[in-house]
N, C-alpha and C positions, 0 to 999 in steps of 0.2 A: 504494500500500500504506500503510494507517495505520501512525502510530509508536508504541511502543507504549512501555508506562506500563514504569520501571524497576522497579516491586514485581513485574511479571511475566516476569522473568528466570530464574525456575528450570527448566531442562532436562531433559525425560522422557530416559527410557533407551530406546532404540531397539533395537528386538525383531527379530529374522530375520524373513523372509518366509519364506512355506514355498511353491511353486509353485502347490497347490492353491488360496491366499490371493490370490496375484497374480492369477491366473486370474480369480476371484469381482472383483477391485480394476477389472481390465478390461471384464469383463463389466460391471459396475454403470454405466461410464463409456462403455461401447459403441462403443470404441477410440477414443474424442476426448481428446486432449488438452488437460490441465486449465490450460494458463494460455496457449495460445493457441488453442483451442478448435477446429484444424483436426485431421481427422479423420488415424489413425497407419496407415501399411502396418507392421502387425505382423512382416511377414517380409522389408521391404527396410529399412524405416528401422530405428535402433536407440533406444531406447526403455526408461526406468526408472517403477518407481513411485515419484514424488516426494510428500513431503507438501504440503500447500495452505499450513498453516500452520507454516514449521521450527519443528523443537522447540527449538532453542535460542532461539524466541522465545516459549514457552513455548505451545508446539502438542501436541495430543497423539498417542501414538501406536496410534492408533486406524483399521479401516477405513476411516471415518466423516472422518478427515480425511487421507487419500491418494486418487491418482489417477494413469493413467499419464501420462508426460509425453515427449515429444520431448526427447534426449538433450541438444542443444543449447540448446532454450527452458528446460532444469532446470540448466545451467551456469551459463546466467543469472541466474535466480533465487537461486541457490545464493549468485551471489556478491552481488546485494542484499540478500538476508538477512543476511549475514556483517557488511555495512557498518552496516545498521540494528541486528544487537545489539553490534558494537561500540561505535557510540555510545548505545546504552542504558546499556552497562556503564561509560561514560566519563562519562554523568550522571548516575547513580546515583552513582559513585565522588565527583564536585564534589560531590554535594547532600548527601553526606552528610558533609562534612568529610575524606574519607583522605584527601584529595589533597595533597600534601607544595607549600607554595607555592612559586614561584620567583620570587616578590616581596613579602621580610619586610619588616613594619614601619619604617621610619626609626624609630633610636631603640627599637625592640621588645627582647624580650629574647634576642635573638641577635644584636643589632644588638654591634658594639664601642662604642657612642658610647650615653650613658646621657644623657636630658633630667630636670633638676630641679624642681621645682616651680617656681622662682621664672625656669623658662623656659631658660635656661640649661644649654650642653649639655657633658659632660665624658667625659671615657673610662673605658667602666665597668674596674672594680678586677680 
């Protein structure tokens, strides 16, 4: 799975399904499941429509990108995705400066200890 670019971290709203919709989701996929590609017993196995691309990686929620999935193989998934926007959001967070450092400058200005010009270091006031 590509990583995907921190400026596309904004998450669609996720819309009900309505039965008639799963139904048409199915049909178009012609009971295969979309990220391991073996075919689903609709009436023994259990089975969701999963999106191809999660929205909280900035997928939309559109037909067009769902498909049914084996209940297990979309646990999966579920949980690489989760992994991959958290570190989205954790470098988006570095690149853009919020991240609060937990190693200030020697001598910075939070430091207790103040360096002078002429190199010499004192404790600030």
């Amino acid at each position: 799975m590509p990583l995907v670019r921190p400026a596309e971290l904004g998450t669609t709203r996720r819309a009900r399904l309505s039965p008639s919709m799963r139904l048409a989701i199915w049909e178009q996929a012609k009971g295969v499941c979309v990220l391991c590609e073996r075919r689903i017993d609709g009436v023994r196995e259990r089975w969701i429509i999963e999106h191809i691309r999660a929205l909280e990686l900035g997928g939309e929620d559109e037909p067009g990108n769902m498909g049914p999935a084996h209940e297990t193989c979309a646990r999966v998934k579920t949980r690489d995705d989760h992994h991959h926007a958290a570190k989205a959001r954790r470098q988006k967070i570095r690149r853009l400066g919020a991240e609060k450092t937990n190693r200030p400058l020697p001598c910075g200005r939070q430091s207790r200890w103040k360096k002078k010009i002429d190199g010499s270091i004192v404790p600030r006031e």
